[in-house]
N, C-alpha and C positions, 0 to 999 in steps of 0.2 A: 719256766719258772726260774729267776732270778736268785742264788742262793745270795750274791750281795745285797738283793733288796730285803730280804729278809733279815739279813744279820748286821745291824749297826753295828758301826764302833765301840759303843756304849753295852754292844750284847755280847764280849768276849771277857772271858774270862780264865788267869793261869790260879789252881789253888794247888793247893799240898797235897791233902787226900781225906778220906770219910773212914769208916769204918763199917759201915754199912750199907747197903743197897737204900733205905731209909732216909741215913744222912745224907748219901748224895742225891736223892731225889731232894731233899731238904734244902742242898743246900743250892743247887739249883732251882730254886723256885726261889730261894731268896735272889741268887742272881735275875734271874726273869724279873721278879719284882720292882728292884733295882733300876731294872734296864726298860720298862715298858710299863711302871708306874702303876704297880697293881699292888694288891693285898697276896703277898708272901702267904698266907696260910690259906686264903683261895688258891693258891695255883698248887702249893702242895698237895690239898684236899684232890684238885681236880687230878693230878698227876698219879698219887694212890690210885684211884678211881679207876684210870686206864692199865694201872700198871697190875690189880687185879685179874682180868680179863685176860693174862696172859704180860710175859716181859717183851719188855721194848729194848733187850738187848739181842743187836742184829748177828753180833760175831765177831771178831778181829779188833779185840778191845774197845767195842765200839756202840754206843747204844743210844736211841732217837725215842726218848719218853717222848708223848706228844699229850695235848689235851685240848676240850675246847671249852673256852672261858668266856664270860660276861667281860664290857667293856674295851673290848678291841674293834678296831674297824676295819682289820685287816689279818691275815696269818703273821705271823713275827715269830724271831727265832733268838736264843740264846747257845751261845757255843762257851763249853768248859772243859780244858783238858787239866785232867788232874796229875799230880806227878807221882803218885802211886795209886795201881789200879785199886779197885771195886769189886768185890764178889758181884753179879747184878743178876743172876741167873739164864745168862747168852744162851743162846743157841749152841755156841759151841764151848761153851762152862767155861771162856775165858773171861777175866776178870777186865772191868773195863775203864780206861781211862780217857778217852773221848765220846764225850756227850752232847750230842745237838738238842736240844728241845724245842720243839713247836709247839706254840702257842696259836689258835681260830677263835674266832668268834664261834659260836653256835650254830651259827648256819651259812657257812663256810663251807660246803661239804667237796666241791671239787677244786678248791684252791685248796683247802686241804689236804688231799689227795695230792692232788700235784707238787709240793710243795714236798711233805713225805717220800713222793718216790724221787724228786729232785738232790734234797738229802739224803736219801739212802744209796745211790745208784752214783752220788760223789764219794762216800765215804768207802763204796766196795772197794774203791782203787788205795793197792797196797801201798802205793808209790808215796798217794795225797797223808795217807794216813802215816806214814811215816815223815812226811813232811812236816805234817801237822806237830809231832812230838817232838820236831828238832828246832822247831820255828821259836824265836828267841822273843821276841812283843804280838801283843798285840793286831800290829798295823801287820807284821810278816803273815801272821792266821788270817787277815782279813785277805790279806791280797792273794790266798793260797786257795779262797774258796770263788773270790773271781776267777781266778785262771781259771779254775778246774770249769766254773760254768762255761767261759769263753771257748774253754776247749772240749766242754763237752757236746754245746751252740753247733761246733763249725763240724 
């Protein structure tokens, strides 16, 4: 699974910060929105829903709310690094300021999966994730999660 096919141009996002676990689910879903042409209050709805069930913060300021939605044709992802963390209830109770979010259709169920453990298993690397916080546009995050696939391919 291709983590650049998943993340447009159009699906990165640098913001300030939220104040809540809440607002940044928030305000990432408005980003998502934005970026894949959906109803904002659909993807929050869906986002609560998962984030119920348990949080989707992985650890290492880091956390992959996913969800699956009407009107996709495909998995699609939004990337938001905030410039001050997030309470978001991690696994390891650190506060979190890189956020991937997947977006499936409904019945997506192993491209969803794949796509999940594709994201997760880039973001474990200390090295990307600190890249990711140093990266100054846009174009620099995008090209940071090519590499990492490239290099994680070969």
């Amino acid at each position: 699974m291709d983590i650049g096919d998943l993340l447009a141009p159009e699906g990165i996002f640098l913001r300030g910060g939220a104040t809540s676990k809440r607002q940044l689910l928030n305000m990432t879903a408005e980003a998502a929105g934005q970026a894949l042409g959906l109803d904002d209050a659909r993807l929050l709805e869906a986002l609560l829903e998962r984030e119920a069930l348990g949080s989707t913060g992985l650890g290492g300021g880091v956390a992959v709310p996913h969800a699956r939605v009407e009107g996709l044709g495909q998995v699609r992802g939004v990337f938001l690094r905030m410039e001050t963390p997030t309470a978001f209830e991690a696994l390891d109770d650190r506060p979190v300021d890189l956020v991937f979010a997947l977006f499936a259709p409904p019945r997506a169920g192993a491209d969803h999966l794949r796509a999940l453990a594709a994201v997760s298993r880039a973001l474990r690397s200390p090295e990307l994730r600190e890249k990711l916080r140093q990266a100054q546009t846009v174009d620099a995050i995008r090209a940071l999660f090519v590499r990492e696939e490239t290099a994680t391919a070969a």
